[in-house]
N, CA and C atoms of all chains as a GROMACS GRO file, in nm:
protein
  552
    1UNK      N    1   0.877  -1.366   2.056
    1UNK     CA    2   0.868  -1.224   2.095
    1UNK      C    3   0.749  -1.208   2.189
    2UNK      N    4   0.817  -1.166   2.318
    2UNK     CA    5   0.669  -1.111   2.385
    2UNK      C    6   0.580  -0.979   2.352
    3UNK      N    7   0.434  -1.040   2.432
    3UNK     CA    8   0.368  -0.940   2.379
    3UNK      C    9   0.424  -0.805   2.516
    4UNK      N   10   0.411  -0.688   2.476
    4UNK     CA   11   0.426  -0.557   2.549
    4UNK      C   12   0.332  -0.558   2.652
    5UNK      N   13   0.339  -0.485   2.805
    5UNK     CA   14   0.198  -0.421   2.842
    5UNK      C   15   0.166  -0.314   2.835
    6UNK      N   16   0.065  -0.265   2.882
    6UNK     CA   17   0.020  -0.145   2.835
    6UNK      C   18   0.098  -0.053   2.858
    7UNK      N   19   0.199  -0.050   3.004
    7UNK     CA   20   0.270   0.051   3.045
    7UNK      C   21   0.376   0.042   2.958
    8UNK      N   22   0.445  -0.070   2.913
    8UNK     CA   23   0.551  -0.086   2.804
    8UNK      C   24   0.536   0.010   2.709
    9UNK      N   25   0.382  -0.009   2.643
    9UNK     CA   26   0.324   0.022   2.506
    9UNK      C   27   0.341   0.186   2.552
   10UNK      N   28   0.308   0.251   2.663
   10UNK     CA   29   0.304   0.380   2.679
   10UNK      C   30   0.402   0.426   2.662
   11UNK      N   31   0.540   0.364   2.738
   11UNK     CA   32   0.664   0.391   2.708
   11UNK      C   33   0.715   0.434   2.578
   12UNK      N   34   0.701   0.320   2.474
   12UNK     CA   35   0.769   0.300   2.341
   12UNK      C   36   0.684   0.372   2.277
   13UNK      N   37   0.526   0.418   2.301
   13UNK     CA   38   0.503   0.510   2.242
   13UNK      C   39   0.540   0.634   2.237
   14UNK      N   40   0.582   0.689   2.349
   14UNK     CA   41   0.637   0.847   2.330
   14UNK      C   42   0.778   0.827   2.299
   15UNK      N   43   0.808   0.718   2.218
   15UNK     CA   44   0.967   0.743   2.147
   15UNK      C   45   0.909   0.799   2.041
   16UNK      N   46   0.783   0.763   1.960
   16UNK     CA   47   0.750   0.742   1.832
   16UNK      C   48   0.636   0.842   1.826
   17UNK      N   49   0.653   0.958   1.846
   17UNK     CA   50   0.570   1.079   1.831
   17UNK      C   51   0.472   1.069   1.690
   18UNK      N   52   0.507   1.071   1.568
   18UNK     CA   53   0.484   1.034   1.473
   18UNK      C   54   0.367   0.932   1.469
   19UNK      N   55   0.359   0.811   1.545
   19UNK     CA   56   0.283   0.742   1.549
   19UNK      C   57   0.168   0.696   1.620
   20UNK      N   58   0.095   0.671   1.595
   20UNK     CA   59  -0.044   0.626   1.685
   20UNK      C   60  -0.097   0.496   1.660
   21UNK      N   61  -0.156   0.449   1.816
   21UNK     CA   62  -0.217   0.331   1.848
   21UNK      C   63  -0.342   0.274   1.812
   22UNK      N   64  -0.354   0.223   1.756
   22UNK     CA   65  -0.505   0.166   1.698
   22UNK      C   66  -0.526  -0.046   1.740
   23UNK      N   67  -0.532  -0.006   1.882
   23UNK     CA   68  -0.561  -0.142   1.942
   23UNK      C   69  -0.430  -0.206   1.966
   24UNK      N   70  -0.387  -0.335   1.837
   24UNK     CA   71  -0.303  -0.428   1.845
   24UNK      C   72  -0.192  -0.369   1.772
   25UNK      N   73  -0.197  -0.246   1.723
   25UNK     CA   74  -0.145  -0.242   1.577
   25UNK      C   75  -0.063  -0.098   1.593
   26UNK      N   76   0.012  -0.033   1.589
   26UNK     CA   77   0.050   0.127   1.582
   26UNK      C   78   0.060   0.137   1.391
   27UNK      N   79   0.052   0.272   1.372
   27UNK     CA   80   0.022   0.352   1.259
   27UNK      C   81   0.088   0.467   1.195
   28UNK      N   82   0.118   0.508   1.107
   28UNK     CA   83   0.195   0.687   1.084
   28UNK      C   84   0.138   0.703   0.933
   29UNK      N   85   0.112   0.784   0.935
   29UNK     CA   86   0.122   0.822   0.808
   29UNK      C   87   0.174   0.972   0.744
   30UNK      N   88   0.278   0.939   0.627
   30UNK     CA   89   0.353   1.021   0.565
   30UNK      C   90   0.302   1.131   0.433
   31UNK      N   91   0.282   1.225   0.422
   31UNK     CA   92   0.280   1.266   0.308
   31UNK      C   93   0.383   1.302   0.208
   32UNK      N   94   0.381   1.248   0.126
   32UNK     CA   95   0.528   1.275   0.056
   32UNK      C   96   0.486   1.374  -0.111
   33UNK      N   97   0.582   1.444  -0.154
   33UNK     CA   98   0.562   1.549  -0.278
   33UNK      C   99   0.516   1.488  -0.409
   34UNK      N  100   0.478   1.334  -0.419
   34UNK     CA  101   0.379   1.278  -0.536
   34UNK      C  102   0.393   1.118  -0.526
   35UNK      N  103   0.327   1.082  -0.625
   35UNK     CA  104   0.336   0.916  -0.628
   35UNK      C  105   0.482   0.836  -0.660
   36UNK      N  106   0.542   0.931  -0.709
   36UNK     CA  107   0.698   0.919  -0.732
   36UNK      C  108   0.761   0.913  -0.589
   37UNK      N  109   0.777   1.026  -0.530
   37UNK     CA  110   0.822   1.052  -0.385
   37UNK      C  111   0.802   0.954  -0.293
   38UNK      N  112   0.654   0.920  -0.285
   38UNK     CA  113   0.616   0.794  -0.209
   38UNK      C  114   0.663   0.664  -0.216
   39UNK      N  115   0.687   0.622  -0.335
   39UNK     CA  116   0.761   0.487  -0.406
   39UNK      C  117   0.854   0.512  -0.344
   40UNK      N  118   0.956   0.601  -0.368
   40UNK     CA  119   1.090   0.644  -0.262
   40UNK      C  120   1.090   0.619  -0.109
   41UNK      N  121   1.007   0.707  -0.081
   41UNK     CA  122   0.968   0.666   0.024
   41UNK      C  123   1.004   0.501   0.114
   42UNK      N  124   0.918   0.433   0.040
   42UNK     CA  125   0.835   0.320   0.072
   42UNK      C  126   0.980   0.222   0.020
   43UNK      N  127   1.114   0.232  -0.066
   43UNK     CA  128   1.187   0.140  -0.088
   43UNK      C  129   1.275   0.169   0.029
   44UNK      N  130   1.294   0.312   0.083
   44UNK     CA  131   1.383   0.298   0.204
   44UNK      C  132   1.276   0.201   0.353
   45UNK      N  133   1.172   0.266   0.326
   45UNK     CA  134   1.091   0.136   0.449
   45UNK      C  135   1.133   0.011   0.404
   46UNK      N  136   1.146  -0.004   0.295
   46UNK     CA  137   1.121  -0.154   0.280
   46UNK      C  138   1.248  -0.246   0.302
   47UNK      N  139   1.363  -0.116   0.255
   47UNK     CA  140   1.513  -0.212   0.336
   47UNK      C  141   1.499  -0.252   0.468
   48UNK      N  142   1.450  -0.092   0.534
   48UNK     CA  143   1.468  -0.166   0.680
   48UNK      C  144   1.378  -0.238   0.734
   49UNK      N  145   1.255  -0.265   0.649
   49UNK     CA  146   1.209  -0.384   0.719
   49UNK      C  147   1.238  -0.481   0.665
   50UNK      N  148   1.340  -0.521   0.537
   50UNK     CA  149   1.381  -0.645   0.526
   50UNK      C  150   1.483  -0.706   0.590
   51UNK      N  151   1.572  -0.577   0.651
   51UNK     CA  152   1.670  -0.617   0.740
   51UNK      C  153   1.635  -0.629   0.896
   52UNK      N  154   1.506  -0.582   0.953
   52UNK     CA  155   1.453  -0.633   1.048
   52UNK      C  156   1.411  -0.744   1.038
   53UNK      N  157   1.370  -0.818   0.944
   53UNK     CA  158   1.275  -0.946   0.901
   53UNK      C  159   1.143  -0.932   0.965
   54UNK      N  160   1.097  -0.758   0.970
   54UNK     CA  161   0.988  -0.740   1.000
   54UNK      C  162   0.864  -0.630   0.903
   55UNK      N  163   0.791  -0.649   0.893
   55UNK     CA  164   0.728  -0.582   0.752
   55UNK      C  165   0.557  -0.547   0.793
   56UNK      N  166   0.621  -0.426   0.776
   56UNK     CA  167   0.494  -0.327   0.788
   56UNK      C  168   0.393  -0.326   0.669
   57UNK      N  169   0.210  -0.360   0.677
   57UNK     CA  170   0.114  -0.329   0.597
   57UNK      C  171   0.158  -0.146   0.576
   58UNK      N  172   0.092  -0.168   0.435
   58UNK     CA  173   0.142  -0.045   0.358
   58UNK      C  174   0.001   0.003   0.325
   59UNK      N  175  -0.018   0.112   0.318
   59UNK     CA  176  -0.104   0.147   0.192
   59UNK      C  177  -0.085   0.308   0.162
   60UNK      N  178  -0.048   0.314  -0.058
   60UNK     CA  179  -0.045   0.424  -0.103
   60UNK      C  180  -0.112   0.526  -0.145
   61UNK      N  181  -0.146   0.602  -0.124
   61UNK     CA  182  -0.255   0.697  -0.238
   61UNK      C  183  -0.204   0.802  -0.287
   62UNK      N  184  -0.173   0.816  -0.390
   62UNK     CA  185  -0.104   0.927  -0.415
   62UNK      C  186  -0.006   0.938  -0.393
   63UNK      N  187   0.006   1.079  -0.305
   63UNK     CA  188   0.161   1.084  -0.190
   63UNK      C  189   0.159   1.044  -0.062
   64UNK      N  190   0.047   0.974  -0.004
   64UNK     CA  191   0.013   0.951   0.144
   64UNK      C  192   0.035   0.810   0.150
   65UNK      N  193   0.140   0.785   0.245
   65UNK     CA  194   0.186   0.668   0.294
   65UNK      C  195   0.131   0.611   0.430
   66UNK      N  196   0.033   0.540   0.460
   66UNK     CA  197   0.011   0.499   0.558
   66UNK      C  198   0.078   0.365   0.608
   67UNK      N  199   0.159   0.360   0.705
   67UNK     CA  200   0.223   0.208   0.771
   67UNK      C  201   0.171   0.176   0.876
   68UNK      N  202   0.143  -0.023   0.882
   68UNK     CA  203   0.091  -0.027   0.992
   68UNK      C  204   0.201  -0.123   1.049
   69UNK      N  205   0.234  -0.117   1.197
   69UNK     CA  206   0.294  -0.264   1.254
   69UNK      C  207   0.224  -0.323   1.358
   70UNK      N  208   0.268  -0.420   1.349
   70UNK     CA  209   0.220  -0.530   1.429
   70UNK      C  210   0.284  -0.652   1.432
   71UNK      N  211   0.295  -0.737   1.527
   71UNK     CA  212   0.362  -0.862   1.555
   71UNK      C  213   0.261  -0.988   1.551
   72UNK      N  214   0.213  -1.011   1.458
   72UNK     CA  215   0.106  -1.092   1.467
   72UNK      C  216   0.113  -1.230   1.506
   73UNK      N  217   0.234  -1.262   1.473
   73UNK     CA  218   0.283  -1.398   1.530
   73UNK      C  219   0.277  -1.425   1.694
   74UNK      N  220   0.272  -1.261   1.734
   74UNK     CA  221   0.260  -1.262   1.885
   74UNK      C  222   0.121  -1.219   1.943
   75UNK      N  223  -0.006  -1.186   1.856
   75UNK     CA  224  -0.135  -1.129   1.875
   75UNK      C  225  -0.098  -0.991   1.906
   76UNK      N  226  -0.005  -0.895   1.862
   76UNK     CA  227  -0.027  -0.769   1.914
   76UNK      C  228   0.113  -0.680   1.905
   77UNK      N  229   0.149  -0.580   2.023
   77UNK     CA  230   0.280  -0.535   2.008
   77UNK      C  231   0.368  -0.524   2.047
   78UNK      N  232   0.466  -0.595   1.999
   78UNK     CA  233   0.607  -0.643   2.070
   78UNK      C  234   0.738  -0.508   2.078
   79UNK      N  235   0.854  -0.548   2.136
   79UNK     CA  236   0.951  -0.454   2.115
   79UNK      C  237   0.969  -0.475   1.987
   80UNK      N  238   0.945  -0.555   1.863
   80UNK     CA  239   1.021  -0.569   1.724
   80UNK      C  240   0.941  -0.457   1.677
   81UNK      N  241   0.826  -0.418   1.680
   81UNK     CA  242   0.723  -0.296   1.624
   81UNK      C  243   0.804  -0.148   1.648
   82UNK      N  244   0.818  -0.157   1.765
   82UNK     CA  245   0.894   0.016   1.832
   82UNK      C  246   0.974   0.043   1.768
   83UNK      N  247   1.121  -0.064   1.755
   83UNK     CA  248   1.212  -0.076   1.712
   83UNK      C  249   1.207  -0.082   1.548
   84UNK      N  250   1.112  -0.107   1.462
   84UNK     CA  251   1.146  -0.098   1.347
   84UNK      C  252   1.074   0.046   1.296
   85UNK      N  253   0.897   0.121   1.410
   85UNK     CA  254   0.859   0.198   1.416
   85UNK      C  255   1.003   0.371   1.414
   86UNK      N  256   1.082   0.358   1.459
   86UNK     CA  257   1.221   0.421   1.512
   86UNK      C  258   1.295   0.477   1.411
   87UNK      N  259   1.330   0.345   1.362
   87UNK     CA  260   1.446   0.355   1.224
   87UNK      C  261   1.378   0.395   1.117
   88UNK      N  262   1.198   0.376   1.101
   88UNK     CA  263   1.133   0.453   0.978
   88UNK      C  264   1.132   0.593   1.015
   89UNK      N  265   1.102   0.604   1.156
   89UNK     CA  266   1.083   0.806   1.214
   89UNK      C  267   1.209   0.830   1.147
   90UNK      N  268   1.296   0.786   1.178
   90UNK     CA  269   1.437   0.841   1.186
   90UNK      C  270   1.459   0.863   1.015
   91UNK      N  271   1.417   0.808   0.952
   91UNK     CA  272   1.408   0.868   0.781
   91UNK      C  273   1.357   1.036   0.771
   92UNK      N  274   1.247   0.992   0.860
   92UNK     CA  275   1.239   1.158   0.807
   92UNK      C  276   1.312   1.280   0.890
   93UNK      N  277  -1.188   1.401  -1.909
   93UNK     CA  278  -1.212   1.170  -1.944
   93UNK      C  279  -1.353   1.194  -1.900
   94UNK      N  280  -1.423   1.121  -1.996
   94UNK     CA  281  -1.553   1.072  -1.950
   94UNK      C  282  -1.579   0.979  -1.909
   95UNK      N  283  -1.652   0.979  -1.784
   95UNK     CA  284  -1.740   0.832  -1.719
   95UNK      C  285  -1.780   0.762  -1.842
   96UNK      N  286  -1.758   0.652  -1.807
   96UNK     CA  287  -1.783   0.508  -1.888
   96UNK      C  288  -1.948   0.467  -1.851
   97UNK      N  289  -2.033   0.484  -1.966
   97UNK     CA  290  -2.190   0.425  -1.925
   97UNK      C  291  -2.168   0.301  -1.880
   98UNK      N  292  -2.263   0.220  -1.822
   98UNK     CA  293  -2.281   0.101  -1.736
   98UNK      C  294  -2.202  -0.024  -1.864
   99UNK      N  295  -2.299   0.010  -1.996
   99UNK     CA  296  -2.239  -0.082  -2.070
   99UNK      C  297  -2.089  -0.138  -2.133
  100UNK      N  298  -2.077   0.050  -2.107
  100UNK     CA  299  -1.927   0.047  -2.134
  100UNK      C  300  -1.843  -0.031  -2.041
  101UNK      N  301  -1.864  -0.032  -1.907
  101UNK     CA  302  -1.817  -0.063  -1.797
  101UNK      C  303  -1.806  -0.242  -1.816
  102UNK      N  304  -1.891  -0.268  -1.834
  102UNK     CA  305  -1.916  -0.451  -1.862
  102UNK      C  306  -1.818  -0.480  -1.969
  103UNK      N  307  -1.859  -0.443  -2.070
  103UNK     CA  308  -1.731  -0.415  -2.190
  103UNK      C  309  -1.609  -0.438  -2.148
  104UNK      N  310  -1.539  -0.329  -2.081
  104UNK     CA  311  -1.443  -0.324  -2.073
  104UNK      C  312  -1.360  -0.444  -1.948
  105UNK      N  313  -1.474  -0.453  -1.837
  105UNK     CA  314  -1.473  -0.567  -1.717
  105UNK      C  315  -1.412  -0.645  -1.813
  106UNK      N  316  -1.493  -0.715  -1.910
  106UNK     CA  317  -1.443  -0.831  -1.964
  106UNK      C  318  -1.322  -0.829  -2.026
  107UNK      N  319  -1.259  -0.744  -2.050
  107UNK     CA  320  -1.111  -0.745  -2.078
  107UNK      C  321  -0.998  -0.773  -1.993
  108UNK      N  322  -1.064  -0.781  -1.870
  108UNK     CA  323  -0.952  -0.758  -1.755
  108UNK      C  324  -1.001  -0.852  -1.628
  109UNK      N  325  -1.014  -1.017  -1.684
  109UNK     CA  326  -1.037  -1.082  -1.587
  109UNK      C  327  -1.013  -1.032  -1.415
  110UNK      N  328  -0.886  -0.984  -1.443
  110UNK     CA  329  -0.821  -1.039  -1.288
  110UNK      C  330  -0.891  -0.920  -1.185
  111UNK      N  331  -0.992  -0.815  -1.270
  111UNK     CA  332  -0.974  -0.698  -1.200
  111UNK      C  333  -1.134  -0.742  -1.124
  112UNK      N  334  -1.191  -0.738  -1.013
  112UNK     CA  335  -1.368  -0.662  -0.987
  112UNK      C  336  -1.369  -0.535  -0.968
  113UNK      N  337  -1.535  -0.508  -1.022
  113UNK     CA  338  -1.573  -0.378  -0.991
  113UNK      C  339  -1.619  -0.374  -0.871
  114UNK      N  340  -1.602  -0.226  -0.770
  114UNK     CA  341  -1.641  -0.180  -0.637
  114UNK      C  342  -1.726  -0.057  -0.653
  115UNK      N  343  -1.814  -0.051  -0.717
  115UNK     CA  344  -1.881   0.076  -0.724
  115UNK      C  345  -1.813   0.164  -0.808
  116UNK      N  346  -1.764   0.264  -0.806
  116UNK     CA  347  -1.696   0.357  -0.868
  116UNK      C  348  -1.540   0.318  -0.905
  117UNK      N  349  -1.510   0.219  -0.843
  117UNK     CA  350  -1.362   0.174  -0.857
  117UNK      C  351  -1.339  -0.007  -0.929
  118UNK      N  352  -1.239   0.045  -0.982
  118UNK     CA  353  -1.197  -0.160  -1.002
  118UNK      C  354  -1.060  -0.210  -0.919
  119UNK      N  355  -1.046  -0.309  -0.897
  119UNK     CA  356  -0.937  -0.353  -0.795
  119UNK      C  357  -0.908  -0.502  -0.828
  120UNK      N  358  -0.787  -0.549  -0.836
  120UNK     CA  359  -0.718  -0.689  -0.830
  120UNK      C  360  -0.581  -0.715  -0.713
  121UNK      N  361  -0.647  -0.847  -0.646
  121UNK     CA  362  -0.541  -0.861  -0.588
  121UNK      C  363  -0.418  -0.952  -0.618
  122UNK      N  364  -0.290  -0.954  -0.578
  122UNK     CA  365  -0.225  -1.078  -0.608
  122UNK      C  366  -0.131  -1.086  -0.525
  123UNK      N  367  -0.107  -1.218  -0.501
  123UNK     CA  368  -0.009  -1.243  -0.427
  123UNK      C  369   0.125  -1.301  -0.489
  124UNK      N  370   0.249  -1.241  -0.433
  124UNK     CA  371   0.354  -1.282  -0.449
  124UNK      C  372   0.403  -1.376  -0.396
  125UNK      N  373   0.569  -1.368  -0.407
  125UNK     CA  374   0.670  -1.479  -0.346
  125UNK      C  375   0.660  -1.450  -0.160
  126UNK      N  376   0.677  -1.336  -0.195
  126UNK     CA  377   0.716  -1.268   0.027
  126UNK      C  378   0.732  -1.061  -0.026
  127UNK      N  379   0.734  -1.066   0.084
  127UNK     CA  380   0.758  -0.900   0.054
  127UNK      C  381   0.824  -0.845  -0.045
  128UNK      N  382   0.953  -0.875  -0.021
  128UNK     CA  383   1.025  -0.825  -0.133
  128UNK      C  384   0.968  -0.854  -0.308
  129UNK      N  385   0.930  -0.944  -0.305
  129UNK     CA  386   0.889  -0.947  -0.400
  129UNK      C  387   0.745  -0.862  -0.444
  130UNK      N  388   0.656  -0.846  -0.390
  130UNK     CA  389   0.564  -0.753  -0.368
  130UNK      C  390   0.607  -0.610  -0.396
  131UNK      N  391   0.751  -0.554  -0.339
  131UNK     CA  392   0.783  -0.453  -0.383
  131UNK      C  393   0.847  -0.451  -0.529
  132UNK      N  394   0.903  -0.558  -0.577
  132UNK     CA  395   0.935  -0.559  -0.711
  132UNK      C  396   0.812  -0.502  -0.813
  133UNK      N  397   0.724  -0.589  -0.758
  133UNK     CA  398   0.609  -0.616  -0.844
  133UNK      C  399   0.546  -0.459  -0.843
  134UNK      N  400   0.550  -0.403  -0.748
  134UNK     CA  401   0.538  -0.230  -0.716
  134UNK      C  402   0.577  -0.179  -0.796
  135UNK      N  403   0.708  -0.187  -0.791
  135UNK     CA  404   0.797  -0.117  -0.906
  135UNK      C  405   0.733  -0.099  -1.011
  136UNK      N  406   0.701  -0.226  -1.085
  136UNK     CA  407   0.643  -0.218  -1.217
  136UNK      C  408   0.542  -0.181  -1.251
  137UNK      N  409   0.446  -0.244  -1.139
  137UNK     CA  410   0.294  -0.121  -1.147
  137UNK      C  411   0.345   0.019  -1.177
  138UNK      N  412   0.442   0.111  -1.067
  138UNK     CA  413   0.463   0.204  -1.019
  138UNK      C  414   0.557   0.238  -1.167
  139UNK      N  415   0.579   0.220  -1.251
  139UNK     CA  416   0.686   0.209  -1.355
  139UNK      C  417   0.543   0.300  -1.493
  140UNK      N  418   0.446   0.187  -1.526
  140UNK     CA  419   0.333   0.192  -1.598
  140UNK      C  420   0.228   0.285  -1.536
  141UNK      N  421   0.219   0.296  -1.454
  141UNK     CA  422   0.121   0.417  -1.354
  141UNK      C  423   0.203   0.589  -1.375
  142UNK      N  424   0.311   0.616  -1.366
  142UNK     CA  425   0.392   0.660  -1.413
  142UNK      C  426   0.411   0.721  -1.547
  143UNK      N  427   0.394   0.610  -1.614
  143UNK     CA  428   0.412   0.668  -1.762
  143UNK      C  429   0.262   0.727  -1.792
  144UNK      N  430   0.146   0.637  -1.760
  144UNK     CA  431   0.025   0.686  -1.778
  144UNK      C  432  -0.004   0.794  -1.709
  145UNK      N  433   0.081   0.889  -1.628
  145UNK     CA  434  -0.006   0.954  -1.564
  145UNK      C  435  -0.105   0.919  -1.467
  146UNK      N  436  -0.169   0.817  -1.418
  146UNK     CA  437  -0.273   0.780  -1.374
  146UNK      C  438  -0.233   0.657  -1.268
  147UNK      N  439  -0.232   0.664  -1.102
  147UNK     CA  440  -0.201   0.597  -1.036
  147UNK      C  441  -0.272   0.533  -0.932
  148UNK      N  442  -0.320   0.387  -0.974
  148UNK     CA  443  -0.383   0.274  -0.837
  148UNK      C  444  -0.339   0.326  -0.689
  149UNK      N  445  -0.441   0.357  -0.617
  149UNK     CA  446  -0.436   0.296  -0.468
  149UNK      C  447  -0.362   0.148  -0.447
  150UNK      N  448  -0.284   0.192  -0.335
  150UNK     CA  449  -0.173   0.034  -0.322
  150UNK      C  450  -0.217  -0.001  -0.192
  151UNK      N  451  -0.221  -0.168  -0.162
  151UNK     CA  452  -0.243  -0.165  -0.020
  151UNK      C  453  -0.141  -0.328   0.016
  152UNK      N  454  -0.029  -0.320   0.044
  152UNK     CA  455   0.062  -0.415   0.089
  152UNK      C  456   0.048  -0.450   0.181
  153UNK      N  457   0.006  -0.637   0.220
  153UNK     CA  458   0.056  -0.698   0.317
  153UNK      C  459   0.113  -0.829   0.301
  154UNK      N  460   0.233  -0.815   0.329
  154UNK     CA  461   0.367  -0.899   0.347
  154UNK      C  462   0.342  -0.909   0.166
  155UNK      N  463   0.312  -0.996   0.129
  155UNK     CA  464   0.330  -1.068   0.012
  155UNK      C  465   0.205  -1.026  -0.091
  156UNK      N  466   0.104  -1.003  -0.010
  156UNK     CA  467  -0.076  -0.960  -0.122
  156UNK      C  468  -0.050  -0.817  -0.121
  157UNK      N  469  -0.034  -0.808  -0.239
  157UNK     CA  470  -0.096  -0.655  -0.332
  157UNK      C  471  -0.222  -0.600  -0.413
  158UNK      N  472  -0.250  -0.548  -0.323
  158UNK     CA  473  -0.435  -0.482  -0.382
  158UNK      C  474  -0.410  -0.394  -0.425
  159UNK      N  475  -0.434  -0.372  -0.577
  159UNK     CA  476  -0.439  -0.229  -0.624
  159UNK      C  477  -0.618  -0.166  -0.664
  160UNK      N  478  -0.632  -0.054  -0.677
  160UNK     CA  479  -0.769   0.022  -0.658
  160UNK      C  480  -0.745   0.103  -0.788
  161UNK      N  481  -0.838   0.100  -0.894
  161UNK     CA  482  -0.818   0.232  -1.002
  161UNK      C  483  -0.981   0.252  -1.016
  162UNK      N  484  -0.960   0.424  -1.050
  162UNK     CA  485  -1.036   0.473  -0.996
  162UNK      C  486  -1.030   0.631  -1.101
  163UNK      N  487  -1.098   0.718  -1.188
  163UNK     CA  488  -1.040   0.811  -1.188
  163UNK      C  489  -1.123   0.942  -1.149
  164UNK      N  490  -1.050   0.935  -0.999
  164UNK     CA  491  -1.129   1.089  -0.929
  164UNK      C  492  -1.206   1.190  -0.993
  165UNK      N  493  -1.088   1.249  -1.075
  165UNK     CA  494  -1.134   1.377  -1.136
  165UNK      C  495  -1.258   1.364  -1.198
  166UNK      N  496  -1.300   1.260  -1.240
  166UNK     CA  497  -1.430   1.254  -1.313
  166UNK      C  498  -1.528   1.167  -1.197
  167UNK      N  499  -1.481   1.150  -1.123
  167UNK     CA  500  -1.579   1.086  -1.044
  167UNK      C  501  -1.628   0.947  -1.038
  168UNK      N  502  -1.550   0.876  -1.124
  168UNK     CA  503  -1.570   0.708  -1.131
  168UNK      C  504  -1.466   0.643  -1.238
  169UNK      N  505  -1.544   0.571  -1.340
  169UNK     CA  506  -1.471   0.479  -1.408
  169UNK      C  507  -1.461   0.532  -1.542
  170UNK      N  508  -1.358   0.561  -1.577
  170UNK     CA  509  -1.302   0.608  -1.716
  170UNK      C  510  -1.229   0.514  -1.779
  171UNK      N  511  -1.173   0.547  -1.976
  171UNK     CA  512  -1.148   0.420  -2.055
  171UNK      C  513  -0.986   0.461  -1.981
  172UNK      N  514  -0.904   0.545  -1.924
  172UNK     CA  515  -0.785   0.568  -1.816
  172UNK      C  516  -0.735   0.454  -1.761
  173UNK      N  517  -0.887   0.418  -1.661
  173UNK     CA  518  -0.879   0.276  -1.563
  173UNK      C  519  -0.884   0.168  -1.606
  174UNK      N  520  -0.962   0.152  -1.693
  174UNK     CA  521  -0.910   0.012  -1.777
  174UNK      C  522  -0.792   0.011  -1.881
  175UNK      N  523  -0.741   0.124  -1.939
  175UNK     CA  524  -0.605   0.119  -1.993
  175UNK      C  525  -0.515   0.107  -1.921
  176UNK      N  526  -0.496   0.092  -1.795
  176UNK     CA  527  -0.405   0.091  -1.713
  176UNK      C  528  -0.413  -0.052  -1.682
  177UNK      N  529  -0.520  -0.085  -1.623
  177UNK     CA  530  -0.579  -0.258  -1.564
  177UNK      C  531  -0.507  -0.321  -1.701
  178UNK      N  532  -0.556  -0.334  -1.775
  178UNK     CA  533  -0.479  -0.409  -1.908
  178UNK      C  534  -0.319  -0.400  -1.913
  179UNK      N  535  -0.279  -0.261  -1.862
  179UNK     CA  536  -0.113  -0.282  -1.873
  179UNK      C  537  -0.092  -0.346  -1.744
  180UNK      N  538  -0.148  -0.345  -1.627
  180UNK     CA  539  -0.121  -0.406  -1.525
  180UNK      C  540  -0.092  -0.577  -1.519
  181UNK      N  541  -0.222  -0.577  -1.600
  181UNK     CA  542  -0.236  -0.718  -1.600
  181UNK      C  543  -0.171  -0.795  -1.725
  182UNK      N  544  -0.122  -0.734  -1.752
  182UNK     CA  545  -0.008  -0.743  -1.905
  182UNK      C  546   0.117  -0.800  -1.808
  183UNK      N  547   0.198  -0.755  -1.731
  183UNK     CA  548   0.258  -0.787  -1.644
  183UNK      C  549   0.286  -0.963  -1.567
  184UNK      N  550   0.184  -0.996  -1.604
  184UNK     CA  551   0.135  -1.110  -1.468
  184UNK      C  552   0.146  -1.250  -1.600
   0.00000   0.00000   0.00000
């Protein structure tokens, strides 16, 4: 997977309103109606990133879901990030 | 819930190898098989967190699961957080 350039990265970012850039890595975070909700949450992420064979850092608190992606195998962010970034927007 | 005095805190540490203390919080990490399995292992935290009322900070990547207990409302470490660490680590 190649890495993106910046103008790429600009592109695929305004698909993904929801999300923001933090260097190598894009980000979102969800609030969901309790620690229950979030678990929910987080098993529909987790199909589709098992059916991407791509898998987003997580972290829970409560009801706040923060996801991170990144392609690390590639140092940074590829089209596999946008593309799995997409199908999580598209949940909510 | 009352804060746990310092001694209490040691006390109870020693019940729960797998966990360290962070200041106001205790935390254990572990690693799984691969993701999916990480989310299994969620589940069950998320199963016992649940019943207790009382729910770890989660922080997933790919396969390592860090959990954080902690109990806010009182402002640090309550006998809550180690009743939970013990069912956690009951698990493993």
């Amino acid at each position: 997977m190649e890495l993106l350039t910046e103008p790429q990265i600009s592109e695929e970012l305004a698909t993904v309103p929801a999300w923001t850039r933090d260097g190598t890595a894009i980000s979102t975070v969800t609030e969901r109606k309790d620690f229950r909700d979030a678990l929910l949450y987080l098993g529909a992420v987790a199909y589709l990133a098992e059916s991407a064979n791509h898998h987003p850092d997580v972290a829970i608190s409560w009801n706040k879901v923060t996801l991170t992606l990144s392609t690390h195998s590639a140092g940074g962010l590829t089209a596999n990030d946008f593309a799995l970034a997409r199908q999580i927007s598209a949940l909510s």
